[in-house]
mmCIF file of the N, C-alpha and C atoms, coordinates in Angstrom:
data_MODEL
# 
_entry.id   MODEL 
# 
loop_
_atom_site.group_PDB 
_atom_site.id 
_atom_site.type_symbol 
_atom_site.label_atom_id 
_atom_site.label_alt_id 
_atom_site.label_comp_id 
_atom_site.label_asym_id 
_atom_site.label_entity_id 
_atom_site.label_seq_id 
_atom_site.pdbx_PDB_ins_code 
_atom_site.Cartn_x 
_atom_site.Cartn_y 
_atom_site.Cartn_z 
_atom_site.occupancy 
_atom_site.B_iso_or_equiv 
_atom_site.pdbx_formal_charge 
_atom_site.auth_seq_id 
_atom_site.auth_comp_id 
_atom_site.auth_asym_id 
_atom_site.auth_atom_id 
_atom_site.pdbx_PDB_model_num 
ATOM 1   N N  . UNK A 1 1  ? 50.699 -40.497 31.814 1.00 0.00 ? 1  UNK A N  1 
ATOM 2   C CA . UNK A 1 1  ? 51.680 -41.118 32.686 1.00 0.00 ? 1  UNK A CA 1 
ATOM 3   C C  . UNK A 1 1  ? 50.930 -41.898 33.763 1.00 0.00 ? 1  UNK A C  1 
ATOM 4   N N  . UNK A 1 2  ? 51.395 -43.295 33.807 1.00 0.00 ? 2  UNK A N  1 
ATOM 5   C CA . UNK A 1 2  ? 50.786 -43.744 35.183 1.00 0.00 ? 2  UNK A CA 1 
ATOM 6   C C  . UNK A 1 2  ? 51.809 -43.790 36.275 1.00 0.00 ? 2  UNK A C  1 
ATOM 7   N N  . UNK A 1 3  ? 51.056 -43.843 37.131 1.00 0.00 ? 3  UNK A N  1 
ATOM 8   C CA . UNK A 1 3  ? 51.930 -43.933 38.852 1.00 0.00 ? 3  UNK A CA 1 
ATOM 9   C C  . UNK A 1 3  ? 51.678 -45.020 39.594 1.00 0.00 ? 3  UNK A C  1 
ATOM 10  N N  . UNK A 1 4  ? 52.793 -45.391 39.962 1.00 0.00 ? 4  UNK A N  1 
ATOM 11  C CA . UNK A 1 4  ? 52.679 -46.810 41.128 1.00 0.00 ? 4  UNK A CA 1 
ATOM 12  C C  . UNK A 1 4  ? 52.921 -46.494 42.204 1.00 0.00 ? 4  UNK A C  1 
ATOM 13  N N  . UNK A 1 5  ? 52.514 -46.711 43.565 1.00 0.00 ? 5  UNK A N  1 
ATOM 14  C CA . UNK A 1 5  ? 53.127 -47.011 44.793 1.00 0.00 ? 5  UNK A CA 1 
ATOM 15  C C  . UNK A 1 5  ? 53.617 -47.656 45.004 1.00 0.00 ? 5  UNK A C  1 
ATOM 16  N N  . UNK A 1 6  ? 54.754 -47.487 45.560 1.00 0.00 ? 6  UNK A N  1 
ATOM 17  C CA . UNK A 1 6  ? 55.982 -48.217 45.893 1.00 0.00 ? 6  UNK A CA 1 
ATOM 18  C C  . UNK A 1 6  ? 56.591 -48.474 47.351 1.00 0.00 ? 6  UNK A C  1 
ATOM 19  N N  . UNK A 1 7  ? 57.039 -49.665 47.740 1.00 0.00 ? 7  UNK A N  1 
ATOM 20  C CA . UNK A 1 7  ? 57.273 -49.456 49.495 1.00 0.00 ? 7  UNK A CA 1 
ATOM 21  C C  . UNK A 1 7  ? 58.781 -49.579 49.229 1.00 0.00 ? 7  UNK A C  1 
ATOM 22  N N  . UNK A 1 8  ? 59.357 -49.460 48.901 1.00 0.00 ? 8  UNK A N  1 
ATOM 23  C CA . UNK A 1 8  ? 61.489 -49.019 48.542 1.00 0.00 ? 8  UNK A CA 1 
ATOM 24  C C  . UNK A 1 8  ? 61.248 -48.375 46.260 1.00 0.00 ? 8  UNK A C  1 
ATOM 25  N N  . UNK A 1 9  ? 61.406 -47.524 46.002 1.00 0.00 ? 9  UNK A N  1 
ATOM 26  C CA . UNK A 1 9  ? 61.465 -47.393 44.827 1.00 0.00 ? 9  UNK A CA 1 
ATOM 27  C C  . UNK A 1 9  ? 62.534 -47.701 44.522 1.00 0.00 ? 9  UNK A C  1 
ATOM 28  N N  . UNK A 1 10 ? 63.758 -47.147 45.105 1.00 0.00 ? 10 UNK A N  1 
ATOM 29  C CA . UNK A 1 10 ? 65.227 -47.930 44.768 1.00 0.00 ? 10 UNK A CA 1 
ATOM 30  C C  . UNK A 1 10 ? 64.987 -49.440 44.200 1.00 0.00 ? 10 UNK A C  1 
ATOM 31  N N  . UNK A 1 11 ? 65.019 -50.225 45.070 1.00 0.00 ? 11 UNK A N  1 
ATOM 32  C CA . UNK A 1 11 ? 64.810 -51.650 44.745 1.00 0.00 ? 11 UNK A CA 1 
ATOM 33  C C  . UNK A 1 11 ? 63.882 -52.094 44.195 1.00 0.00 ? 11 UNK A C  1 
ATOM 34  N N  . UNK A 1 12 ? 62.829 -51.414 43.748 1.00 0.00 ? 12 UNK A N  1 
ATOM 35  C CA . UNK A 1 12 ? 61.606 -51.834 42.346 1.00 0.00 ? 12 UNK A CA 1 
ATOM 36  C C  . UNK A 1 12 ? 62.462 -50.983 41.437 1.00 0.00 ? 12 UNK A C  1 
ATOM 37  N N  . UNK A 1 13 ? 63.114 -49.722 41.181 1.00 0.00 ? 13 UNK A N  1 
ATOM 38  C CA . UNK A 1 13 ? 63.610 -49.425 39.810 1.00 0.00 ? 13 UNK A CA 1 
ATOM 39  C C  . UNK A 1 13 ? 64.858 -50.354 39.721 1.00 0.00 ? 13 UNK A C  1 
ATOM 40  N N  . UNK A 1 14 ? 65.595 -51.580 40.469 1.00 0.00 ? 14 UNK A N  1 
ATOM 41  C CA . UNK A 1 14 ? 66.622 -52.590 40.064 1.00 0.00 ? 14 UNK A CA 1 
ATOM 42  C C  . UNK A 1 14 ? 65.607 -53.430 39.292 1.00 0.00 ? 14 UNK A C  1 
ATOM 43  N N  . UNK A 1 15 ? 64.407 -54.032 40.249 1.00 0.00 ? 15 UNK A N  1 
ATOM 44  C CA . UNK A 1 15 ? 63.619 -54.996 39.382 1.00 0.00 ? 15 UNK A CA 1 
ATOM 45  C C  . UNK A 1 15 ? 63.549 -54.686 37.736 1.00 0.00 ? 15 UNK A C  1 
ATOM 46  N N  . UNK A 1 16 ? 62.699 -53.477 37.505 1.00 0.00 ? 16 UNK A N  1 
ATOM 47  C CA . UNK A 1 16 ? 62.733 -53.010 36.791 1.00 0.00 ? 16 UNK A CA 1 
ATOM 48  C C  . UNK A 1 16 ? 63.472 -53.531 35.192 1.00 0.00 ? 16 UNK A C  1 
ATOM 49  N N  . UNK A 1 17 ? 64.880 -52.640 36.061 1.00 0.00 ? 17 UNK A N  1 
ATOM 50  C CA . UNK A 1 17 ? 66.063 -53.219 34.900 1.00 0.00 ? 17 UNK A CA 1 
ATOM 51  C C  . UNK A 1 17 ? 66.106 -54.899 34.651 1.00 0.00 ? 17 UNK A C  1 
ATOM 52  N N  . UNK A 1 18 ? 65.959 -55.656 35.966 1.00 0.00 ? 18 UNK A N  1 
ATOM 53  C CA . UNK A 1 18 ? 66.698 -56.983 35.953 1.00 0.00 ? 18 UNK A CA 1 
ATOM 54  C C  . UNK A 1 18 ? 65.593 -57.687 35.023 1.00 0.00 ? 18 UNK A C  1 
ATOM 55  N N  . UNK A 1 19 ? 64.506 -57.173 34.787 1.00 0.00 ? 19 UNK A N  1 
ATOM 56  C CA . UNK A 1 19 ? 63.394 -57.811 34.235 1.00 0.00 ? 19 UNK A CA 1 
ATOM 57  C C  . UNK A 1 19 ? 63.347 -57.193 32.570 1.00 0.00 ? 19 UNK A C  1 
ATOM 58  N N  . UNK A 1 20 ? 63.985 -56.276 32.411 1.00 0.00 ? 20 UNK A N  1 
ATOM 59  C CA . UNK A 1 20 ? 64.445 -55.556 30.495 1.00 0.00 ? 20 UNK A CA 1 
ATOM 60  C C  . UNK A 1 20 ? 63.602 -53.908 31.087 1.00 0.00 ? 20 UNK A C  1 
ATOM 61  N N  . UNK A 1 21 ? 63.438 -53.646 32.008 1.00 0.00 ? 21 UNK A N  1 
ATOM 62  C CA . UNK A 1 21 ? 63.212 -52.220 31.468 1.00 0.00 ? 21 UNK A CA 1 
ATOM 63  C C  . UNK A 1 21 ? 64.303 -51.350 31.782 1.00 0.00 ? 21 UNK A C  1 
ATOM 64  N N  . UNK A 1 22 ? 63.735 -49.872 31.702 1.00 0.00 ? 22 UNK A N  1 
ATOM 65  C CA . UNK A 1 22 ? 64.752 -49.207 31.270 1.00 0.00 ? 22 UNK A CA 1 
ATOM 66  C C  . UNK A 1 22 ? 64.943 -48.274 32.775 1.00 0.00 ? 22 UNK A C  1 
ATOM 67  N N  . UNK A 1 23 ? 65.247 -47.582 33.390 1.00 0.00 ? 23 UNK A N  1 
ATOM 68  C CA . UNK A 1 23 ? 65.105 -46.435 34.683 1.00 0.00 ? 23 UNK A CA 1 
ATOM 69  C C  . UNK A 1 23 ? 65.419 -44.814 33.826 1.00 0.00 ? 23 UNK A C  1 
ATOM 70  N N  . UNK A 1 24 ? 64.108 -44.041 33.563 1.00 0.00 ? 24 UNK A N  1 
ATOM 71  C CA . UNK A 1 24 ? 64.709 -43.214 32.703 1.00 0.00 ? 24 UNK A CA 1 
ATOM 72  C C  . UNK A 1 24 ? 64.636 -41.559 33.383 1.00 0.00 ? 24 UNK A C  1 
ATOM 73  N N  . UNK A 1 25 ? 64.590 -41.920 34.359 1.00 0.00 ? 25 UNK A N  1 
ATOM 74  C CA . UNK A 1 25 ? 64.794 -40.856 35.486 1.00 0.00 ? 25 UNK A CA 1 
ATOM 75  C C  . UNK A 1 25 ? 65.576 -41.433 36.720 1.00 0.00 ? 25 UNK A C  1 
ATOM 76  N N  . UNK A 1 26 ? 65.965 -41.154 36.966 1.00 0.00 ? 26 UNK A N  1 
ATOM 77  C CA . UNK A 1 26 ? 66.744 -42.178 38.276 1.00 0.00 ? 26 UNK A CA 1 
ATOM 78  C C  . UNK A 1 26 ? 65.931 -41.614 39.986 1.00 0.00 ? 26 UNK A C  1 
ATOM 79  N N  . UNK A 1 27 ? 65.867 -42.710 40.928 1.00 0.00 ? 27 UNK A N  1 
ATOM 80  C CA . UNK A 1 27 ? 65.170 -42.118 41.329 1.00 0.00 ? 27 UNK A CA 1 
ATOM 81  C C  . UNK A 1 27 ? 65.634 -41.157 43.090 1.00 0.00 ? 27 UNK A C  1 
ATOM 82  N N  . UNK A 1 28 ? 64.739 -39.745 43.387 1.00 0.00 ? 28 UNK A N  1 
ATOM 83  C CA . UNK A 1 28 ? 64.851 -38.451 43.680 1.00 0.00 ? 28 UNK A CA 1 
ATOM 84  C C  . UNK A 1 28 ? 63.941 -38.397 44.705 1.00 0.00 ? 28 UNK A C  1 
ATOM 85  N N  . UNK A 1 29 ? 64.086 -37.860 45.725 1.00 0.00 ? 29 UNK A N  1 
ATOM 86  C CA . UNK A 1 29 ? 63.720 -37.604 46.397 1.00 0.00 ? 29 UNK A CA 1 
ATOM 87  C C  . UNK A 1 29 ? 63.123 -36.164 46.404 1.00 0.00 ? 29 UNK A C  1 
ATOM 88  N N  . UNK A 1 30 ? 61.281 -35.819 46.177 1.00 0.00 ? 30 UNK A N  1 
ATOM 89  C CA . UNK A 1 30 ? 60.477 -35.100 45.934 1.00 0.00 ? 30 UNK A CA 1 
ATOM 90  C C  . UNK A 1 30 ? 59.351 -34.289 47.056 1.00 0.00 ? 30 UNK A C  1 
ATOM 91  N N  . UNK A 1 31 ? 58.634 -33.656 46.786 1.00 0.00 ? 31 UNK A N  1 
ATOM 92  C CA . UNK A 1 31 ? 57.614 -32.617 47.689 1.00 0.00 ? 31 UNK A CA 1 
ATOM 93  C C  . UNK A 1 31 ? 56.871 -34.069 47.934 1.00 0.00 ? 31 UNK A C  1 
ATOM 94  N N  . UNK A 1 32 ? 56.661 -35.279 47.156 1.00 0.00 ? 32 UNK A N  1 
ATOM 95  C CA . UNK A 1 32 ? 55.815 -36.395 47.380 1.00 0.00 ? 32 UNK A CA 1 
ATOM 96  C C  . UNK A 1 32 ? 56.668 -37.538 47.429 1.00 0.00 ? 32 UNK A C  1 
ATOM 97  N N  . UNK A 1 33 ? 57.677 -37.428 48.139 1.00 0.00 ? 33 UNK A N  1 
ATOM 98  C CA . UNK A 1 33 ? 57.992 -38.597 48.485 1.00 0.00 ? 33 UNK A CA 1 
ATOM 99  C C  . UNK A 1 33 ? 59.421 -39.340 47.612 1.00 0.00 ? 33 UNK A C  1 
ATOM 100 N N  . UNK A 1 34 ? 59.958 -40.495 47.785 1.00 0.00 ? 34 UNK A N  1 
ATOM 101 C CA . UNK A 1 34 ? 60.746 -40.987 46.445 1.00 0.00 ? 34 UNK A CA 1 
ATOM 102 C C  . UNK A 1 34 ? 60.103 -41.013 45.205 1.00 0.00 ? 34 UNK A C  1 
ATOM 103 N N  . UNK A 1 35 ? 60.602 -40.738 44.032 1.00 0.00 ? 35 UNK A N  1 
ATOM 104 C CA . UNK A 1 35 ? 59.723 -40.981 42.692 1.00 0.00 ? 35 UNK A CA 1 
ATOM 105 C C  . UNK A 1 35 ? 61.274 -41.323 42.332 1.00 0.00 ? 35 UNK A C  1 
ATOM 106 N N  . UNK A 1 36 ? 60.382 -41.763 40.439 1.00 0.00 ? 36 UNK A N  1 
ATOM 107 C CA . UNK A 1 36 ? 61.640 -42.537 39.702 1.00 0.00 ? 36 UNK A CA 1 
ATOM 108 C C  . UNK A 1 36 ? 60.997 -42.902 38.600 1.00 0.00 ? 36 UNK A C  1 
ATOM 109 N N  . UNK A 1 37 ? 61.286 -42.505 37.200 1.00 0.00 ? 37 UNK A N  1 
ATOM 110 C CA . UNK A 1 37 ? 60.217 -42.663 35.713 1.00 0.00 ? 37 UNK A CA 1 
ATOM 111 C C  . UNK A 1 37 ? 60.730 -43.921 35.367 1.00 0.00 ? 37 UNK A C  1 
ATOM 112 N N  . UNK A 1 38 ? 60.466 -44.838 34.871 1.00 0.00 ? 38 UNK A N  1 
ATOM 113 C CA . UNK A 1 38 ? 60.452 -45.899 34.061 1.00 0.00 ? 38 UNK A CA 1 
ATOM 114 C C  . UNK A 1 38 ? 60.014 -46.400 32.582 1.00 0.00 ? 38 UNK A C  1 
ATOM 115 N N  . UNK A 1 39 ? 60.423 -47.155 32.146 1.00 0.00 ? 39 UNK A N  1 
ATOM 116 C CA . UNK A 1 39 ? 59.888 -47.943 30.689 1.00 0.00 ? 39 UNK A CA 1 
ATOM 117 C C  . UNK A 1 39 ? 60.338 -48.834 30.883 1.00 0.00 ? 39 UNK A C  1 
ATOM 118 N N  . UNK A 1 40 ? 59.201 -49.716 30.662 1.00 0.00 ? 40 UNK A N  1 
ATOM 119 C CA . UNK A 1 40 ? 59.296 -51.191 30.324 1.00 0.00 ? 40 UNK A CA 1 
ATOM 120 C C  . UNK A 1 40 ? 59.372 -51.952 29.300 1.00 0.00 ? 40 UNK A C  1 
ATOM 121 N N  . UNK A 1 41 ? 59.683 -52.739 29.406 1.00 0.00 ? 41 UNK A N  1 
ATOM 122 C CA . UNK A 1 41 ? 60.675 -53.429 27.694 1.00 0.00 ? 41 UNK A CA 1 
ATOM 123 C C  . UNK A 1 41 ? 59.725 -53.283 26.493 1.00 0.00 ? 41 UNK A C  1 
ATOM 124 N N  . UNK A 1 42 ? 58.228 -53.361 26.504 1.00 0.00 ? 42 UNK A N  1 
ATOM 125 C CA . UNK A 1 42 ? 57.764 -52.716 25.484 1.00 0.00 ? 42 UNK A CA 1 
ATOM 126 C C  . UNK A 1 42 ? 57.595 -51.363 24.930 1.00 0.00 ? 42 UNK A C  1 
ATOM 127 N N  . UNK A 1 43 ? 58.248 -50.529 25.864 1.00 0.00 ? 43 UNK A N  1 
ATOM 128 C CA . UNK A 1 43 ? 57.891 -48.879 25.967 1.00 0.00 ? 43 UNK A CA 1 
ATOM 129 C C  . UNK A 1 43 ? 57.318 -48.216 26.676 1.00 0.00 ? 43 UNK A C  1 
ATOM 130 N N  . UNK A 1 44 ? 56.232 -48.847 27.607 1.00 0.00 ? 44 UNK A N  1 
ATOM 131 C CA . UNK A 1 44 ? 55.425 -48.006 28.488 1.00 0.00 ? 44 UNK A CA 1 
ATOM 132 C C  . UNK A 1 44 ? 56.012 -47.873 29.430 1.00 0.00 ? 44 UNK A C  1 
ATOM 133 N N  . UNK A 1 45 ? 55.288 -46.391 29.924 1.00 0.00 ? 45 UNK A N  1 
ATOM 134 C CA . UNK A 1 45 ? 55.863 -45.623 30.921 1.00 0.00 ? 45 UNK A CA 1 
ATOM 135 C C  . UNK A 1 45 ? 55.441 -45.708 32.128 1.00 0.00 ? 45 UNK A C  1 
ATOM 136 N N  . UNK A 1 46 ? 56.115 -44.889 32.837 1.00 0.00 ? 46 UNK A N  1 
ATOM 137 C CA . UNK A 1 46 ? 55.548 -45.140 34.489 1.00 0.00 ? 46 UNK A CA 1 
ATOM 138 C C  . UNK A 1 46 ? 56.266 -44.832 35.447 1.00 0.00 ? 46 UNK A C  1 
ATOM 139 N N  . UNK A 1 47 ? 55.737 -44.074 36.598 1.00 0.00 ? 47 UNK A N  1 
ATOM 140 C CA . UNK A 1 47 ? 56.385 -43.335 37.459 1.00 0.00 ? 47 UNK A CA 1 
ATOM 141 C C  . UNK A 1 47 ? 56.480 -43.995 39.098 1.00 0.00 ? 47 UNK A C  1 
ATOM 142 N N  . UNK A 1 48 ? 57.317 -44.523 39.192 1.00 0.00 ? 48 UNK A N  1 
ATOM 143 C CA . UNK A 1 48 ? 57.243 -45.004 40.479 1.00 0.00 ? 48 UNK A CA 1 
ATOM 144 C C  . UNK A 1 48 ? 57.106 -44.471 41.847 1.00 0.00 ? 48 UNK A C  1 
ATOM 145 N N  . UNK A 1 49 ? 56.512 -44.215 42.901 1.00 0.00 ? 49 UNK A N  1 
ATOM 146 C CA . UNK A 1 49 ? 56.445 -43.075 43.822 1.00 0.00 ? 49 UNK A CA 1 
ATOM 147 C C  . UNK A 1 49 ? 56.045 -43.704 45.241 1.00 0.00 ? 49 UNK A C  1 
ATOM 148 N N  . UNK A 1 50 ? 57.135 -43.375 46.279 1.00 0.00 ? 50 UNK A N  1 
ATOM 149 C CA . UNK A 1 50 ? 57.031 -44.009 47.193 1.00 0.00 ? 50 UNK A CA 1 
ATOM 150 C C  . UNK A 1 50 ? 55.772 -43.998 48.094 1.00 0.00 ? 50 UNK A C  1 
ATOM 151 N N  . UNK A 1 51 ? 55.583 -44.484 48.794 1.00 0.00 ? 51 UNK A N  1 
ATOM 152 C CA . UNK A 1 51 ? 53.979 -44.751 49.768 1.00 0.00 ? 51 UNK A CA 1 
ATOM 153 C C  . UNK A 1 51 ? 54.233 -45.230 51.440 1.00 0.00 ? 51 UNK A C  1 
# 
């Protein structure tokens, strides 16, 4: 799994979609912050996590 930092994860998991991926965790508020899983229109994964 990779991880991104993120400065709003909300509004990078819209990008996300608006660009073909998928939001396959929606995103939660965690011990580390906002997170939120993703796939992108080819399949890869990725965890978005606020910073």
């Amino acid at each position: 799994m990779t991880y991104w930092g993120a400065d709003d994860v909300d509004t990078d998991c819209a990008t996300v979609v608006a660009n073909g991926g998928t939001v396959t965790e929606d995103p939660q508020d965690s011990e580390f912050g906002r997170v939120a899983a993703n796939t992108d229109c080819c399949g890869a994964t990725l965890k978005l996590v606020g910073v």
